[in-house]
VMD Tcl script that draws the C-alpha trace (Angstrom):
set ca {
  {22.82 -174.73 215.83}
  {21.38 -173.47 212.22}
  {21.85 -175.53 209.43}
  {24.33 -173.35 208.09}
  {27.04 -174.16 210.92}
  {26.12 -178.02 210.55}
  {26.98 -178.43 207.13}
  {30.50 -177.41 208.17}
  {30.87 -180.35 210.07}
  {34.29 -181.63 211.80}
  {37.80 -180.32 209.90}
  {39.16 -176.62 209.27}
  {37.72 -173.44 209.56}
  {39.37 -170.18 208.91}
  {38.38 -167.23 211.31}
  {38.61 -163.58 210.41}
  {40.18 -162.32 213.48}
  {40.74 -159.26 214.88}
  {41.88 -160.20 218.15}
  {39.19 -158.50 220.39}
  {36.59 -160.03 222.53}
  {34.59 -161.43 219.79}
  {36.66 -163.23 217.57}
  {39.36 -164.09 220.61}
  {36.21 -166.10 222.17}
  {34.93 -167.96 218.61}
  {38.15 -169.82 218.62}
  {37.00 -172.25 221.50}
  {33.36 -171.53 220.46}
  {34.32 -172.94 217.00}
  {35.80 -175.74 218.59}
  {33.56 -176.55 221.81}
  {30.44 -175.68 219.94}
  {30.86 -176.51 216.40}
  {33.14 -179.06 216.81}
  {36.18 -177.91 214.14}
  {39.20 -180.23 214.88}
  {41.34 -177.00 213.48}
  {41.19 -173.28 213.83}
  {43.11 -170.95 211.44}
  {42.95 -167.49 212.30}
  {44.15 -164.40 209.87}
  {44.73 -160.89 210.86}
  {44.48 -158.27 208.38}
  {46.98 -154.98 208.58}
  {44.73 -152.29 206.79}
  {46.61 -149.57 209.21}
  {45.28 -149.84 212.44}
  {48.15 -149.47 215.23}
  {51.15 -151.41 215.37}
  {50.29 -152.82 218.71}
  {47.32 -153.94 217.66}
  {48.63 -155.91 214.94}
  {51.12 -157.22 217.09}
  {48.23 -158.51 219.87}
  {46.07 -160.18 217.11}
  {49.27 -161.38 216.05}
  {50.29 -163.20 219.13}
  {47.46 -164.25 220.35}
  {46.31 -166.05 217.50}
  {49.20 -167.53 217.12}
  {48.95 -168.26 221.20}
  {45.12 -170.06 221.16}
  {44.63 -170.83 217.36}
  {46.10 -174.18 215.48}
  {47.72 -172.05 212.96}
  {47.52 -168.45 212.11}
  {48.13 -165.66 209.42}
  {49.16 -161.80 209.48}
  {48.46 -160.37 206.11}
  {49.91 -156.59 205.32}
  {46.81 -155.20 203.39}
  {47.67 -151.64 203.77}
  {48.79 -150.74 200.34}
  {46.29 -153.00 198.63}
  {43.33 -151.68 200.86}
  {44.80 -147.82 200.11}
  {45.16 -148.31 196.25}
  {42.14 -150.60 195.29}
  {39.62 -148.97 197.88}
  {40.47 -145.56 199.27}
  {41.82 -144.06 196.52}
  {38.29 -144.88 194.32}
  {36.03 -143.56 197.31}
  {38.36 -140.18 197.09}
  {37.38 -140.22 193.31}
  {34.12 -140.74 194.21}
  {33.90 -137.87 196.76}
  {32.52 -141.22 198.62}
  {30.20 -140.27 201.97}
  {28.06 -142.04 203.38}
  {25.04 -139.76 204.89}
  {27.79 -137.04 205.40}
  {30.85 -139.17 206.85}
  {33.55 -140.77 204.96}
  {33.15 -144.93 205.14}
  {36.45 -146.97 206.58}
  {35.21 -149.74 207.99}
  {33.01 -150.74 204.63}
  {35.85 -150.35 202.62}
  {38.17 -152.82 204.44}
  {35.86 -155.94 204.89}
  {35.36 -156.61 201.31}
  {39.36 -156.71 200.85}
  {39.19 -158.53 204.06}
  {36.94 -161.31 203.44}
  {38.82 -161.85 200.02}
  {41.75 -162.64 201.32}
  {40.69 -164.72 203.99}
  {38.68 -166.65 201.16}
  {42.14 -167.26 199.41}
  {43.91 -168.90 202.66}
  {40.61 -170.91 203.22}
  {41.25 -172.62 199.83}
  {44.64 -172.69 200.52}
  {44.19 -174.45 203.41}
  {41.69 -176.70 201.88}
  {39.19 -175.51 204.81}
  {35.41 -175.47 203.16}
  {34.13 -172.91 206.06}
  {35.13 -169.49 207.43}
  {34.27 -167.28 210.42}
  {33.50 -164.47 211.56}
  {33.01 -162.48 214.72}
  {29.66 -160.31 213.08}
  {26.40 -159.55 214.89}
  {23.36 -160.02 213.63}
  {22.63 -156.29 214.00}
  {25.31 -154.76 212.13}
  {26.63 -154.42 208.58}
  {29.80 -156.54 208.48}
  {27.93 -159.72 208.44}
  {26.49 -158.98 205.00}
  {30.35 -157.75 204.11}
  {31.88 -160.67 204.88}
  {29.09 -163.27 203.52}
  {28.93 -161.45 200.54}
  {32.43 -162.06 199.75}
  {32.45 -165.93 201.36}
  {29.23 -167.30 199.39}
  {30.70 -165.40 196.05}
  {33.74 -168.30 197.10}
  {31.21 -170.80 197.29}
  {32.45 -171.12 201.27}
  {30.08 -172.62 204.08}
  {30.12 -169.49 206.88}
  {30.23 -170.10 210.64}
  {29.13 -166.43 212.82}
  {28.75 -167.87 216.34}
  {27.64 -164.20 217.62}
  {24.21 -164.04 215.67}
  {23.61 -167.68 215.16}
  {23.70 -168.13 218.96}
  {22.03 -164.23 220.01}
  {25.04 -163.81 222.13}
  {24.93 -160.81 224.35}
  {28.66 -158.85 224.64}
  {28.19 -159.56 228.55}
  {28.50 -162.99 228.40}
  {30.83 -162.98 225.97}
  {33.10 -161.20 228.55}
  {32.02 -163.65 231.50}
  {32.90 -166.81 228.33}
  {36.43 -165.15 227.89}
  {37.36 -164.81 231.33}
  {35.93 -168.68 231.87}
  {38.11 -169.83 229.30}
  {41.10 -167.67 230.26}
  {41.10 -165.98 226.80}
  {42.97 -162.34 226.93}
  {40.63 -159.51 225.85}
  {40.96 -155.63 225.37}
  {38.11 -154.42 227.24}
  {36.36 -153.73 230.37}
  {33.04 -154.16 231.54}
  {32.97 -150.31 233.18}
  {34.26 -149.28 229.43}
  {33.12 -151.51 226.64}
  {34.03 -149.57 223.84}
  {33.83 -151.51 220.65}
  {36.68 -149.82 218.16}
  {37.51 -150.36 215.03}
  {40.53 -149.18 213.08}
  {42.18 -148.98 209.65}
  {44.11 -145.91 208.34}
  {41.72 -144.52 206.42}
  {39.00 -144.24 209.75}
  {38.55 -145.17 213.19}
  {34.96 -146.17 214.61}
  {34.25 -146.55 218.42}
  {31.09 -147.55 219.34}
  {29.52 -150.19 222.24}
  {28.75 -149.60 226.09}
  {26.65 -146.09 226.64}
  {27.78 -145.04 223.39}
  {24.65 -146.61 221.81}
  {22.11 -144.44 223.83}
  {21.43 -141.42 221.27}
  {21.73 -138.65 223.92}
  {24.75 -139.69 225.80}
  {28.32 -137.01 225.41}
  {30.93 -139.59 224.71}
  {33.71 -139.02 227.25}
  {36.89 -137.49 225.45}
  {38.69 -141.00 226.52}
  {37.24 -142.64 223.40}
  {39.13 -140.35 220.44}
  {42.68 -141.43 219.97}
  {43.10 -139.60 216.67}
  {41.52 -135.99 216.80}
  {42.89 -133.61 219.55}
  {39.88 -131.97 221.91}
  {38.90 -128.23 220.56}
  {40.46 -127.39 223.82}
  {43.84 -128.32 222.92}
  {43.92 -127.76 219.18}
  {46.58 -125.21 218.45}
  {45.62 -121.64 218.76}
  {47.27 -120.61 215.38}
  {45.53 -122.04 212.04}
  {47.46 -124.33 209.27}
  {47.64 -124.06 205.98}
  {48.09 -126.86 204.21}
  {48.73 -127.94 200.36}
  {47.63 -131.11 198.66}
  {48.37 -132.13 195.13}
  {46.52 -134.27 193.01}
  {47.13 -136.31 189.52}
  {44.33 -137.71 187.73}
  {42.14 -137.71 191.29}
  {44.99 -139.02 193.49}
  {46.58 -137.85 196.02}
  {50.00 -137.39 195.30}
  {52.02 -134.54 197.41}
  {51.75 -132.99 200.75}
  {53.17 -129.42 201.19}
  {54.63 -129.81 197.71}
  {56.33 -133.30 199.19}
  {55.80 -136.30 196.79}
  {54.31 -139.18 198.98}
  {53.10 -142.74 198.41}
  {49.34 -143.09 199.22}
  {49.86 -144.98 202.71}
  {52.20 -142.39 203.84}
  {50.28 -139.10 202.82}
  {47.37 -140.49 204.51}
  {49.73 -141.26 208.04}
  {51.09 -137.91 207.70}
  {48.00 -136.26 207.07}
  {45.56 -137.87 209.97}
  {48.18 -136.71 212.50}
  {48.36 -133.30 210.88}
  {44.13 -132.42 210.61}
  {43.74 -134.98 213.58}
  {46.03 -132.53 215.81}
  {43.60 -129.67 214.63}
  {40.43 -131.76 215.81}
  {39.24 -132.04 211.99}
  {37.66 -135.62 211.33}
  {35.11 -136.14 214.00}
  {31.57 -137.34 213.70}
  {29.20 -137.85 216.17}
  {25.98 -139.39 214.20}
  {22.49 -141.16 214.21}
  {23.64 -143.79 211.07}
  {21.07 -146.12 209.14}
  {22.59 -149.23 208.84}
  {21.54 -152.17 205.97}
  {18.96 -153.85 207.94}
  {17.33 -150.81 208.58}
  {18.01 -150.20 212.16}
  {19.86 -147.02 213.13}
  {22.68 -146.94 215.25}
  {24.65 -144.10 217.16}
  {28.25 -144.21 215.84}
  {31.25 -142.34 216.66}
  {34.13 -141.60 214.14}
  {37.82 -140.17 213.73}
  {39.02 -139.70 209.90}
  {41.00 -136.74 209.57}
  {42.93 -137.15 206.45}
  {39.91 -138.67 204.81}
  {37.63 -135.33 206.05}
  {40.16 -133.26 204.50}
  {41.78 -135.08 201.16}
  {37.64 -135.46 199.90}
  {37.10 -132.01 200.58}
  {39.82 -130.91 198.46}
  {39.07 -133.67 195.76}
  {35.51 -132.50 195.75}
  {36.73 -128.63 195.29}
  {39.25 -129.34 192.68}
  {36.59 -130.93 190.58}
  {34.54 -127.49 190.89}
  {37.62 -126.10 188.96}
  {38.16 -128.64 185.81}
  {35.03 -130.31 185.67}
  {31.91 -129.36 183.65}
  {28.19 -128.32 185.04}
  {27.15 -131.12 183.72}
  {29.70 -133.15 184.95}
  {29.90 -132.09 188.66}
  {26.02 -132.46 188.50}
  {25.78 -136.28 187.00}
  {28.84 -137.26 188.93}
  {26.73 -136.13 191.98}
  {24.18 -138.72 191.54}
  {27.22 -141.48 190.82}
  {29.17 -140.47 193.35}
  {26.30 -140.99 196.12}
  {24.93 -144.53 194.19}
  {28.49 -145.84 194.20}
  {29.15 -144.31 198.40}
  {25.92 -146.53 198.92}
  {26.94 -149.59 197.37}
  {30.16 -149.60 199.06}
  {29.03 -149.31 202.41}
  {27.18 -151.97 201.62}
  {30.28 -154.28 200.94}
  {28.51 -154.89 197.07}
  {32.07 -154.60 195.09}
  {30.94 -157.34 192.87}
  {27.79 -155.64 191.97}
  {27.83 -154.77 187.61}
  {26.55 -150.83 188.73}
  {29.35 -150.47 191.13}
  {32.07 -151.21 188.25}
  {29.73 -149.36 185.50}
  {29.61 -145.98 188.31}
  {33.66 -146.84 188.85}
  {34.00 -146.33 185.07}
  {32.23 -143.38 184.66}
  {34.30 -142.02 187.48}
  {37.84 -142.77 186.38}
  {36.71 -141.49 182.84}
  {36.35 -137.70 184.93}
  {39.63 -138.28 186.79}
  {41.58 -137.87 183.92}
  {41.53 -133.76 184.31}
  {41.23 -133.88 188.23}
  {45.08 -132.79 188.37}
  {46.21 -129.70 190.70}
  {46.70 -128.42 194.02}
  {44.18 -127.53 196.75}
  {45.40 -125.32 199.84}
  {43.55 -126.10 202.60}
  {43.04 -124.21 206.25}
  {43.12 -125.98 209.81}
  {41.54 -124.81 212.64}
  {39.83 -125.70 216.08}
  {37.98 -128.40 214.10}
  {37.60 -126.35 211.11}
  {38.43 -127.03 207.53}
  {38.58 -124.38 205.00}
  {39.62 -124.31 201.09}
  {41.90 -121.32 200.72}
  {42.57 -122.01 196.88}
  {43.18 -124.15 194.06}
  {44.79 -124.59 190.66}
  {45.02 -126.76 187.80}
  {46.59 -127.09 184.19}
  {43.46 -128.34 183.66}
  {41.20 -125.40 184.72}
  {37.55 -124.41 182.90}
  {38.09 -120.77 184.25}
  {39.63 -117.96 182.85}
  {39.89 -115.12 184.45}
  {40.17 -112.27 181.69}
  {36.78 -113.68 181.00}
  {35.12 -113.65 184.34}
  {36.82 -109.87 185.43}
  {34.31 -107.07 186.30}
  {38.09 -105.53 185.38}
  {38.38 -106.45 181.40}
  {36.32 -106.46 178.89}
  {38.40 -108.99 176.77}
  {36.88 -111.71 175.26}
  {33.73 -111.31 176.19}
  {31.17 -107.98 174.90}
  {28.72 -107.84 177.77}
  {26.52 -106.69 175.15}
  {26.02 -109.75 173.68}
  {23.89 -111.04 176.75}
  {21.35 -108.66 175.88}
  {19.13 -110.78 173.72}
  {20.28 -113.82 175.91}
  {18.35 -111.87 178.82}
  {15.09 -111.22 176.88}
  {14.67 -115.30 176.85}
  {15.85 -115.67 180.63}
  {13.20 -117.28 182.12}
  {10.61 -116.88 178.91}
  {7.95 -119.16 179.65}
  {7.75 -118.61 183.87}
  {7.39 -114.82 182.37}
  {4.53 -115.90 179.94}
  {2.49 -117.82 182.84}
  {3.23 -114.67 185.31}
  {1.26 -112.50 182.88}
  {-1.40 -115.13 182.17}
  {-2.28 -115.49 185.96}
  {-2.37 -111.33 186.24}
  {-4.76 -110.82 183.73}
}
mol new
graphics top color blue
foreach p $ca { graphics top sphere $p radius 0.5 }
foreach p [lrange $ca 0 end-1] q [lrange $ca 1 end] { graphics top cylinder $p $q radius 0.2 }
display resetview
């Protein structure tokens, strides 16, 4: 046992809990292992399925001492999707879920734990992925003692099966398909079994969200998005709240097969790991942030913001929230949202996404000026002399080299 778990001792311990094989099996761990006379799980809502809410629901209230369902869904949609829209926020191509859940996560499972007067927490990490360093982040910021029976006992996800079924603890997966899924409303990550070897085709049987190109429709969709102030407001001219524009839309893109990746990811520790995604509404809703700020932002802008935008992605999927760059970036961000108002069209089709058009009160365009039709406002003549210092000095070194 490391010295971490010891100082915990004999008392409570609040358990991040999911309700799948890993965190279903730390609640005897915790006990048999670690000795905790009380086990409080809480569930987090961030939009996975309903039934999924409902098993983590019951069965923590069936083998822990006491146990909590929090609806984060709103809270995790305001305070963390909409700023990773803003920030156009991908990370090495794919739009983050999971990372932008655990910090919200962990934070509220830090409240109950001093609620509950419990000095340690737990979690159900590896110590091979990222969530680990999510969820400790947020714990030691709390000044809370953390308990991750997975890494601190190198436990192998076969025994962990063989420990369930020894302990007669219900779990959502079997050994022939050990998927390892995990779901919020802004993304949906499946990964585990032969999904980690590099070169295997995952079997259709693993996307829940994104139709096969086989049975997308035949006929494209067009489809219009409004924004105010970089936030998505209206669907097909339909005010919506955040939650339900983002239901709406996954089913929408998701029935067109848009939202899939299939990718070789570097995780924190360095190691890279084959992951599989479905995030349909947050494939499309970036893409038509990212064009609309083509339209009202400046050169300069778009090009700065393009460095921010990728330093902030990074520091999220890192779970760093608390980190003084990642409010400074968030500042600088908001401060360009103020003119990201307007509507984006946008095509679906047999896994396709295509911007059809976009407008905006807020527009740096005019198009009496840009016409090959008018000549108002604007005397191509006047870029004559501009020409003549086009490129001046490349010019000057051409000529020095050729003689």
């Amino acid at each position: 046992m490391t010295e971490e778990a010891q100082k915990g001792g004999k008392g409570t311990v609040v358990l991040a809990f999911s309700g799948g094989l890993d965190t279903s099996i730390c609640v005897p761990i915790l006990k048999n292992m670690y000795g905790y006379d009380k086990v409080i799980t809480v569930a987090a809502d961030v939009g996975q399925p309903e039934s999924e809410v409902k098993m983590a629901t019951d069965k923590g209230n069936l083998i822990a001492d006491k146990h909590y369902t929090l609806d984060l869904k709103e809270a995790f949609v305001r305070e963390h999707v909409f700023p990773a829209i803003k920030a156009n926020a991908l990370y090495e191509g794919y739009p983050m879920g999971t990372a932008l859940a655990r910090p919200l996560i962990a934070s509220e499972i830090a409240k109950i734990a001093k609620q509950e007067g419990a000095k340690a927490v737990g979690h159900g990490c590896t110590g091979k992925g990222n969530d680990q360093l999510r969820f400790d982040y947020i714990f030691r910021l709390n000044g809370l003692d953390i308990i991750a029976p997975m890494r601190e006992h190198n436990m192998r996800r076969d025994w962990e099966i063989e420990y369930a079924e020894q302990n007669n603890i219900p779990i959502p997966v079997k050994k022939d398909t050990p998927w390892s899924v995990d779901e919020n409303i802004w993304s949906r990550s499946i990964e585990g079994g032969r999904l980690e070897e590099p070169a295997y085709h995952p079997p259709e049987e693993i996307y829940h969200w994104t139709a096969a190109l086989k049975d997308a429709p035949d006929e494209p969709e067009i489809i219009s998005i409004g924004f105010e102030n970089g936030i998505p407001v209206s669907l097909n001219g339909e005010k919506m709240a955040g939650v339900d524009l983002i239901v709406a839309l996954n089913k929408i893109a998701g029935k067109h097969s848009v939202g899939r990746n299939d990718m070789v990811e570097d995780r924190v520790l360095g190691l890279k790991a084959r992951e599989n995604y479905e995030h349909p509404a947050a494939t499309v809703l970036i893409a038509a942030h990212a064009d609309l700020e083509k339209l009202v932002l400046s050169r300069f802008e778009l090009k700065f913001k393009h460095i921010v935008d990728d330093q902030w992605a990074e520091l999220a999927y890192m779970g760093l929230i608390h980190e003084p760059l990642y409010h400074d970036l968030g500042a600088f961000i908001n401060k360009t949202q103020e003119r990201v108002t307007g509507t984006v069209d946008v095509q679906l089709f047999k896994g396709g996404l295509h911007i059809m058009g976009r407008s905006s009160p807020f527009a740096l365009y005019s198009e009496d000026l840009v016409s090959f039709d008018t000549n108002t406002g604007i005397d191509q003549r006047d870029s004559i002399g501009y020409s003549k210092y086009y490129g001046l000095q490349g010019r000057l070194l051409h000529q020095l080299n050729n003689e």
